[in-house]
VEXDREN-2710 file (C-alpha; in Angstrom, 1 decimal):
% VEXDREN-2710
k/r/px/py/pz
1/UNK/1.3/-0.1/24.6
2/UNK/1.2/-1.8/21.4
3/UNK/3.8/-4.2/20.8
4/UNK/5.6/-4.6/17.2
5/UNK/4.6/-8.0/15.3
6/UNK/7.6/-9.5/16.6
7/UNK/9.3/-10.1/20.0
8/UNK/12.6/-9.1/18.7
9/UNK/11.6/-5.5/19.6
10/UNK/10.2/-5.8/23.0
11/UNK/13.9/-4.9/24.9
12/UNK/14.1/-1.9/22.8
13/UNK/10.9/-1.0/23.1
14/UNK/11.4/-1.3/26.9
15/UNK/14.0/1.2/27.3
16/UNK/12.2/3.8/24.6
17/UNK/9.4/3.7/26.9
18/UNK/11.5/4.2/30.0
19/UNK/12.8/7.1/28.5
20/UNK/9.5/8.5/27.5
21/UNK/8.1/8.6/31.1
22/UNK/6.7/4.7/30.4
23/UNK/3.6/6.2/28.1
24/UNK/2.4/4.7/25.3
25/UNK/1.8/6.2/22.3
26/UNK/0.4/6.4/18.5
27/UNK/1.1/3.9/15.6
28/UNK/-0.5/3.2/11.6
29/UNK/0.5/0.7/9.6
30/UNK/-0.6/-0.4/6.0
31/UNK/0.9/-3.4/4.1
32/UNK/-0.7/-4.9/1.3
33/UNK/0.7/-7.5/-0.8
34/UNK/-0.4/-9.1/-4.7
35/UNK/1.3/-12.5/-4.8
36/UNK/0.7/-14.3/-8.6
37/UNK/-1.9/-11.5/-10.1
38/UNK/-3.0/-13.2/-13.6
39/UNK/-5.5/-12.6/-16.2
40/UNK/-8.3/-15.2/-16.8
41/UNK/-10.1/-16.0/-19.9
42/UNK/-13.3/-17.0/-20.7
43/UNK/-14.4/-18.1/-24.6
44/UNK/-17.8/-19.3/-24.4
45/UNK/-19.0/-16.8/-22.2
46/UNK/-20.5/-18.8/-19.0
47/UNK/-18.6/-16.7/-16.5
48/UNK/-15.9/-20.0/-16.0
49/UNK/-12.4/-19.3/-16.6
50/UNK/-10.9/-21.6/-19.5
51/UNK/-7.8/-23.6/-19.2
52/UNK/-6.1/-21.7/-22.2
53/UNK/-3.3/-19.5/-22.7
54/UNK/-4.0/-15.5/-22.2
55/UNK/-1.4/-14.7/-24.8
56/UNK/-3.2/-16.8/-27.3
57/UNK/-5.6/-13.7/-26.8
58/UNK/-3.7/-10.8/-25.4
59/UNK/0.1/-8.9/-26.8
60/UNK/1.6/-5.9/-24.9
61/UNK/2.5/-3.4/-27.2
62/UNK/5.5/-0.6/-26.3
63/UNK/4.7/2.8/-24.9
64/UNK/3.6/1.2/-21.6
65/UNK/5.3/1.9/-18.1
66/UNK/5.6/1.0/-14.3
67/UNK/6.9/2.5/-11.6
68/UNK/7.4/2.4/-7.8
69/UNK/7.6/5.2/-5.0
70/UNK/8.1/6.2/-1.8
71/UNK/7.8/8.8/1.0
72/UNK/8.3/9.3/4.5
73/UNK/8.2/12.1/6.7
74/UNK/9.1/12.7/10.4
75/UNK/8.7/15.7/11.7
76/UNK/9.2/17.7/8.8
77/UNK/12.6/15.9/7.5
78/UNK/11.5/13.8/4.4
79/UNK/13.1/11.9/2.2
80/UNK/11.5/10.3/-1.2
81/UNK/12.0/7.4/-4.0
82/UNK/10.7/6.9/-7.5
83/UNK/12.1/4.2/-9.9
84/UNK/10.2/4.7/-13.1
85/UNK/10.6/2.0/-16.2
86/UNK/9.8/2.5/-19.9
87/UNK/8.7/-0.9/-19.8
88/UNK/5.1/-2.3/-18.9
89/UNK/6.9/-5.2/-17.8
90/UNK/9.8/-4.6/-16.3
91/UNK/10.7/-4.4/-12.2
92/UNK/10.6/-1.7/-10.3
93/UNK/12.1/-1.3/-6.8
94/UNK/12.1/1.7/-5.3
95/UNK/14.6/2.5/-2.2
96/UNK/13.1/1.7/1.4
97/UNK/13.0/4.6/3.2
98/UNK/13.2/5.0/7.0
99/UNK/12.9/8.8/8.4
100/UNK/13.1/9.2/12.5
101/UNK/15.5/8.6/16.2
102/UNK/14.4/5.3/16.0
103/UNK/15.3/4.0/12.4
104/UNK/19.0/2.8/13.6
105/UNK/17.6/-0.2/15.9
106/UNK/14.8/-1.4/13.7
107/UNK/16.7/-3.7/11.5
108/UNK/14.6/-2.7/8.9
109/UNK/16.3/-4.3/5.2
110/UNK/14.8/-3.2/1.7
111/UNK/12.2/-5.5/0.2
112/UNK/12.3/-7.2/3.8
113/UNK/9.5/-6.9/5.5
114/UNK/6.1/-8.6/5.3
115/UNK/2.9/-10.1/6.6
116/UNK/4.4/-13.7/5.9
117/UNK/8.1/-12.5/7.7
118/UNK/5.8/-11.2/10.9
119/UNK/8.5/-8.4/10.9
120/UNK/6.7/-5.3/10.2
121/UNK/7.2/-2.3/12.8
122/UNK/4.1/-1.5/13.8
123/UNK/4.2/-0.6/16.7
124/UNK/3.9/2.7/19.0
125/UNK/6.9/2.2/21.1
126/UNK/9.3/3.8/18.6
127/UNK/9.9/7.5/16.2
128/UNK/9.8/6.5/12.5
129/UNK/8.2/6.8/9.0
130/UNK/8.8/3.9/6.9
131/UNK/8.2/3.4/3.6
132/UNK/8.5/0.8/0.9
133/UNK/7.7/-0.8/-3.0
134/UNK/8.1/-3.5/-4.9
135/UNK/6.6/-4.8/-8.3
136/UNK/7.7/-8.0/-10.2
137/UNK/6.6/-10.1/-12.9
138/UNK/3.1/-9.6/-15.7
139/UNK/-0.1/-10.2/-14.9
140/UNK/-0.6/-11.0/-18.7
141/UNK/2.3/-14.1/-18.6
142/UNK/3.3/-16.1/-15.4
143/UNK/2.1/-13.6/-12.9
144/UNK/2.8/-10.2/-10.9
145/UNK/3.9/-10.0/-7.3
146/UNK/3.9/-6.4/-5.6
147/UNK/3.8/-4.6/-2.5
148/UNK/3.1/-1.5/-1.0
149/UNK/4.1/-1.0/3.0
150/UNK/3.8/2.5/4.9
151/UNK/4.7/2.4/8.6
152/UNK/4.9/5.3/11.2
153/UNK/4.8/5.3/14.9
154/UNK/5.4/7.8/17.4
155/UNK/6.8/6.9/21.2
156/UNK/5.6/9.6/23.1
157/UNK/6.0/14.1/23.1
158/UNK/4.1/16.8/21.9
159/UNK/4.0/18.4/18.8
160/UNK/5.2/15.2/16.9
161/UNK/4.2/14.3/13.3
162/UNK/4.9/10.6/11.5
163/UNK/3.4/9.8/8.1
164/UNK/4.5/7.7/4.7
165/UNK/3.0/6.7/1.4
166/UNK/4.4/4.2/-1.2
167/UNK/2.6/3.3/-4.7
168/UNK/2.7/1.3/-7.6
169/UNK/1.5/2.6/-10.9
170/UNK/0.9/0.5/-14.2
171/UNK/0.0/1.5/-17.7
172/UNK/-0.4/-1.1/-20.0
173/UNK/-1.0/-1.1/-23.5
174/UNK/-2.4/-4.1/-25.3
175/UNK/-4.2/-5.6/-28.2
176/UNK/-6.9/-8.2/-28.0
177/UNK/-7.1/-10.9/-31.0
178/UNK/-10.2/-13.0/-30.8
179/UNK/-9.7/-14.9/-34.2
180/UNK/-12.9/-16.5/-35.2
181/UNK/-14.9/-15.1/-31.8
182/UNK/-16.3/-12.1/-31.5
183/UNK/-15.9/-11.5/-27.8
184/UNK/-14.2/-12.4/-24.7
185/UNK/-14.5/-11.9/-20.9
186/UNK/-11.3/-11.8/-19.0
187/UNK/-10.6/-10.8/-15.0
188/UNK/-7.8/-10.8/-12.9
189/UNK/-6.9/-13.3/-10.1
190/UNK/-4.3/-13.1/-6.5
191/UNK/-3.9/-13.7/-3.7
192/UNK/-3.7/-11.2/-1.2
193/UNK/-1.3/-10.6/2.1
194/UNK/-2.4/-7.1/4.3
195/UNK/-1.7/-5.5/7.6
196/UNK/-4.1/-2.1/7.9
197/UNK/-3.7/-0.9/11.9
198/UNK/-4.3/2.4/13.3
199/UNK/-4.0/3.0/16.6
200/UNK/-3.6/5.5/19.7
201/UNK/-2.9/4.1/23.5
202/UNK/-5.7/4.4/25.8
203/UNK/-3.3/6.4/27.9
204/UNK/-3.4/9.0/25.3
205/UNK/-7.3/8.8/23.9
206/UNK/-7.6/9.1/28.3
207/UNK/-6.1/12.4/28.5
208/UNK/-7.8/15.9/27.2
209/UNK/-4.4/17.6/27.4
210/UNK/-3.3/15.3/24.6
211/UNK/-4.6/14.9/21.1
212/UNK/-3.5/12.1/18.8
213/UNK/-4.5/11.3/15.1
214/UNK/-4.2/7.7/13.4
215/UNK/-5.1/6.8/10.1
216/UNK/-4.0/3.8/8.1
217/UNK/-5.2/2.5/4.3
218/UNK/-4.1/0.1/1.4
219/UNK/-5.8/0.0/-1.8
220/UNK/-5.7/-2.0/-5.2
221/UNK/-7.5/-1.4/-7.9
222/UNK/-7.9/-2.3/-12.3
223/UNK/-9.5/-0.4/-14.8
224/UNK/-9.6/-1.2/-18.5
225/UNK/-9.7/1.4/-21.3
226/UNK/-11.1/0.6/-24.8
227/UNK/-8.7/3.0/-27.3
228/UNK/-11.5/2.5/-29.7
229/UNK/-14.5/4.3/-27.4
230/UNK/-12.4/5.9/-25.5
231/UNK/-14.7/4.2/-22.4
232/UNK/-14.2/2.7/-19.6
233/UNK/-14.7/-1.5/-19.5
234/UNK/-18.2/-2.5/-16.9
235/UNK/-16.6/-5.5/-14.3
236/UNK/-19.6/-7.7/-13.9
237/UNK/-20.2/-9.9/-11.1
238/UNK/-17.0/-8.9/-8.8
239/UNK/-15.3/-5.8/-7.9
240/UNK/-12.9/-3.6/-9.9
241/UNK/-10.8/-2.7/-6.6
242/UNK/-10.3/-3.4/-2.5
243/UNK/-9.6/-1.4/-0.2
244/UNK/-8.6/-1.8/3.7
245/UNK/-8.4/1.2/5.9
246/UNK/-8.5/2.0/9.9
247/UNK/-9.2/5.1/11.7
248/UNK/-8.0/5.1/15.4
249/UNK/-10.5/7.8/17.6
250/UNK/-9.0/9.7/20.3
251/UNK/-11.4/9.3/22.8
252/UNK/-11.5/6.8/25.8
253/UNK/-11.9/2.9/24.7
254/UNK/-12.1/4.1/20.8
255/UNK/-8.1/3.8/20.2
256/UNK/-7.9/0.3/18.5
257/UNK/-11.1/-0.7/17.6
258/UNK/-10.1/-2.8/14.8
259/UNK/-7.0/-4.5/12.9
260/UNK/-7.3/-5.2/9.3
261/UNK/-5.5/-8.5/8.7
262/UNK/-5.4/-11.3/5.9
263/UNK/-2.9/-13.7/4.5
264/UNK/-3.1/-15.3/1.6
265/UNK/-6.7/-14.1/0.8
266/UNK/-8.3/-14.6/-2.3
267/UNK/-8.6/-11.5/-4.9
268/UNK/-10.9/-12.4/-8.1
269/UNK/-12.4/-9.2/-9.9
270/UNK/-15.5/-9.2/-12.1
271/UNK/-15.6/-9.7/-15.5
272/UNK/-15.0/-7.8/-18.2
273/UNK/-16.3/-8.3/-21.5
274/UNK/-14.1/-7.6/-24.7
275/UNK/-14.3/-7.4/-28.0
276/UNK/-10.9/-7.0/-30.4
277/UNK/-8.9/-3.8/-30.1
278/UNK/-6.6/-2.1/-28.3
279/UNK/-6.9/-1.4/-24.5
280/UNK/-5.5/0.4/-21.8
281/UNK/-5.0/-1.7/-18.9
282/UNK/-4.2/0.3/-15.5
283/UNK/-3.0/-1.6/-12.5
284/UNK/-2.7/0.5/-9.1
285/UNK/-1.6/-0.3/-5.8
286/UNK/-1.3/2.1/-2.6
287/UNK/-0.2/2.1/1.3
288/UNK/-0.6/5.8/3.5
289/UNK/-0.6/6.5/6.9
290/UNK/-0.8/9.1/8.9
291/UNK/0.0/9.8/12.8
292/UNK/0.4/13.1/14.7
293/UNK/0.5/13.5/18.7
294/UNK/0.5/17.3/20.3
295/UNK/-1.0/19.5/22.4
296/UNK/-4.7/19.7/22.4
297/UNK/-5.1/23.3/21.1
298/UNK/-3.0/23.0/18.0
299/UNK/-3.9/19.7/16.5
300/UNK/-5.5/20.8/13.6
301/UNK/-2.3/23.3/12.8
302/UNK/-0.3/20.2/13.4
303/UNK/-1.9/17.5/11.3
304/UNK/-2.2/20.1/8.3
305/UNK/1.7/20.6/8.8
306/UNK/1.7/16.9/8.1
307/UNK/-0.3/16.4/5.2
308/UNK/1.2/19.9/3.7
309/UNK/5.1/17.4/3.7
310/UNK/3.6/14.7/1.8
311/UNK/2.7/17.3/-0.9
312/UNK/5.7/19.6/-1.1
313/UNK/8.6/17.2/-1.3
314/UNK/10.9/16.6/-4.2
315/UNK/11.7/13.1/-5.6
316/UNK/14.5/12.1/-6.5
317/UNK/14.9/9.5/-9.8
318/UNK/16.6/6.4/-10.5
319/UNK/18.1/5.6/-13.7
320/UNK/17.8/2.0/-14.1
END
């Protein structure tokens, strides 16, 4: 068995297993976190940022948005978020969700859980899909904070199914004003907080009656439009985006081969150079994972069944 991040859920955990016939079973987990995402300047173009202000060099302009959402799906019952803003700055918080038998005893609160609080579920002792957002804060200005966490486990049965997906989206429109310099390179700093897990008991990756299916990813990523070329801005010397992602095999000793951790983990893109004009700046952020347990026979009928709820659900909107 896996055990949650914290000991709060070992007598719980205890007694679901007890009831399960004491097998283990299948968990994924993705949470990644942006803490204080800013823009960086460089004037004089050796590849150093300056100590100068980036709205000395940068304005947002209206007609810009963000938004959060969220999905979760257990079993076929789903339920969905989306808070969508106007505003290229404002928050947006879209609703944790929790879908599954176990969601009542998790103590799961919204905006709660994180790599920092060591309170994420994780763990294959329980029946949930979890799902949540958050973005804060402009990563032209003081900073952006924002997280994406998917979470979904699944104790033990056959012919079970347990996935989620939450996202951040933001389009950003601005106009660069060099003054007397013909061109600028600017990039984008964070810090970085993430939990990527997938995994399957060896109980279960044991047993050819049994197949089991764990996949788990975060990803971040900035791009930068020129409105004048219509082309995509080159990063140089850095990436453009990250991504974590874990694959749990279902064969024996290939279950949990790996846990994709960090805290507080430096995030500096490459650089892109700039010349005045209006851009498009698109800042993206997603968690998924995916688990399904069943009989051996059907497993491919039974993961499609999955992946056909993530796509046919409605959303519901928030006025905000």
């Amino acid at each position: 068995m896996k055990f949650a991040t914290t000991i709060k859920y070992a007598a719980i955990a205890g007694a679901l297993v007890a009831a399960s016939n004491a097998t283990a079973g299948v968990s994924a987990t993705a949470y990644l976190e942006l803490n204080d995402l800013v823009v960086q300047i460089d004037t004089d173009g050796d590849l150093v940022p300056d100590q100068v202000n980036p709205l000395a060099f940068i304005s947002i302009l209206g007609g810009g948005s963000r938004s959060t959402s969220t999905f979760a799906d257990n079993n076929g019952v789903s339920d969905s978020d989306l808070d969508s803003q106007t505003s290229a700055t404002a928050d947006s918080d879209a609703d944790l969700l929790c879908v599954g038998a176990s969601c009542g005893v998790l103590g799961l609160t919204n905006n709660g859980q994180s790599v920092d609080g060591g309170n994420l579920v994780a763990s294959d002792a329980f029946y949930y899909s979890v799902a949540d957002a958050q973005v804060t804060g402009s990563a032209i200005g003081s900073g952006a904070t924002g997280f994406t966490y998917a979470d979904a486990g699944i104790a033990a049965g056959n012919n079970e199914s347990a996935g989620s997906n939450s996202n951040i989206a933001n389009d950003i429109l601005t106009t660069f004003t060099l003054g007397v310099l013909t061109d600028i390179n600017v990039r984008f700093s964070a810090l970085m907080d993430y939990l990527v897990d997938a995994f399957i008991s060896s109980d279960i990756a044991n047993d050819s009656l049994r197949a089991a299916t764990s996949t788990a990813k975060a990803t971040f990523g900035i791009e930068l439009v020129s409105f004048n070329t219509g082309d995509t801005v080159s990063l140089t010397g850095g990436p453009s985006s990250v991504t974590f992602n874990d694959i749990a095999i279902d064969q024996p000793g290939l279950g949990d081969l790996i846990v994709r951790s960090g805290n507080d983990v430096d995030f500096t893109s490459g650089w892109a150079n700039v010349s005045a004009g209006t851009y498009q700046l698109t800042i993206s952020q997603s968690s998924t994972v995916q688990t399904t347990l069943v009989p051996a026979p059907t497993t491919l009928a039974m993961a499609a069944f999955g992946l056909l709820g993530l796509g046919l659900t409605a959303r519901r909107r928030k006025q905000k």
